[in-house]
RODO-2510 file (C-alpha; in nm, 4 decimals, decimal comma):
residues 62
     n   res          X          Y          Z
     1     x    15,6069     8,4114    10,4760
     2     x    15,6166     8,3890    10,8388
     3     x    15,9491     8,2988    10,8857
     4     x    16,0799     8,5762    10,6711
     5     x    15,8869     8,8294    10,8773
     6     x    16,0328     8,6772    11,1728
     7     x    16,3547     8,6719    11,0178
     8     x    16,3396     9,0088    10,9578
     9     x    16,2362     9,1436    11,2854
    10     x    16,5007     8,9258    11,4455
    11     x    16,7892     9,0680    11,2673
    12     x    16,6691     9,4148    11,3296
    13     x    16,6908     9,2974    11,7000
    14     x    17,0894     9,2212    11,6608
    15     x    17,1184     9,4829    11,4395
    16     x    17,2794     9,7888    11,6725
    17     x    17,4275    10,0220    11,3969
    18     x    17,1112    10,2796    11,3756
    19     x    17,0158    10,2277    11,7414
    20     x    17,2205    10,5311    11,8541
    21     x    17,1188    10,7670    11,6156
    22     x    16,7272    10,6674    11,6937
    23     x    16,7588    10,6933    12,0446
    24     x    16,9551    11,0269    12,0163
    25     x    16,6275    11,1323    11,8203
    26     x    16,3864    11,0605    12,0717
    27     x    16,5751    11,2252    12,3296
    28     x    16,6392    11,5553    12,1224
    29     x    16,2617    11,5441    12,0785
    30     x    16,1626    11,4546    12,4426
    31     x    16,3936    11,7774    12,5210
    32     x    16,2518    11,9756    12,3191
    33     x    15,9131    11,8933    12,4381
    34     x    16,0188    11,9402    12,7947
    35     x    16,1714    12,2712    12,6814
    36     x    15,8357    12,4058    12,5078
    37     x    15,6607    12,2735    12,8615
    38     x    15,8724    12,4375    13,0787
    39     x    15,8662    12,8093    12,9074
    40     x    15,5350    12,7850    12,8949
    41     x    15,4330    12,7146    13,2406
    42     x    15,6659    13,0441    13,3375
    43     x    15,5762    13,2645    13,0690
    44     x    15,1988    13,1461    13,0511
    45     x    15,0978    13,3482    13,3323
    46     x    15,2674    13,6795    13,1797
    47     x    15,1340    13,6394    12,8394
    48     x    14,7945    13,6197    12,9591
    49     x    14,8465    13,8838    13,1520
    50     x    15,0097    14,0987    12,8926
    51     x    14,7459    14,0160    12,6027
    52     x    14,4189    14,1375    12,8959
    53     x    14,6075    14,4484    12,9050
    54     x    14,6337    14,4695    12,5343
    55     x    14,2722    14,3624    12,4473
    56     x    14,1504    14,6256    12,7215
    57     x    14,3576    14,9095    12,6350
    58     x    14,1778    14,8464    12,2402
    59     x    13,8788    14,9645    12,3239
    60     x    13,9764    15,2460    12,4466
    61     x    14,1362    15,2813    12,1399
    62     x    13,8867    15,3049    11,8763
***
């Protein structure tokens, strides 16, 4: 049993054909994370301040 999990794990090793594609995946994702991170360290800072002036203008509302 052993040997064929070994087996296995050592032919996925030499096995290069769907390396690409996963790595391209990772990276997409990493970017996208960094994106998400980066937008909302700028824009963090405004929306804050945008939603204090729209929770205090609603009590003057009603």
């Amino acid at each position: 049993m052993w040997s064929k999990i070994t087996g296995f794990f050592q032919g996925l090793k030499k096995d290069e054909r769907g390396l690409s594609g996963v790595v391209v995946a990772i990276l997409l994702i990493l970017v996208a994370v960094l994106a998400i991170v980066i937008i909302w360290v700028f824009l963090g800072d405004w929306l804050e301040d945008l939603w204090e002036q729209i929770t205090g203008n609603a009590s003057s509302i009603s």
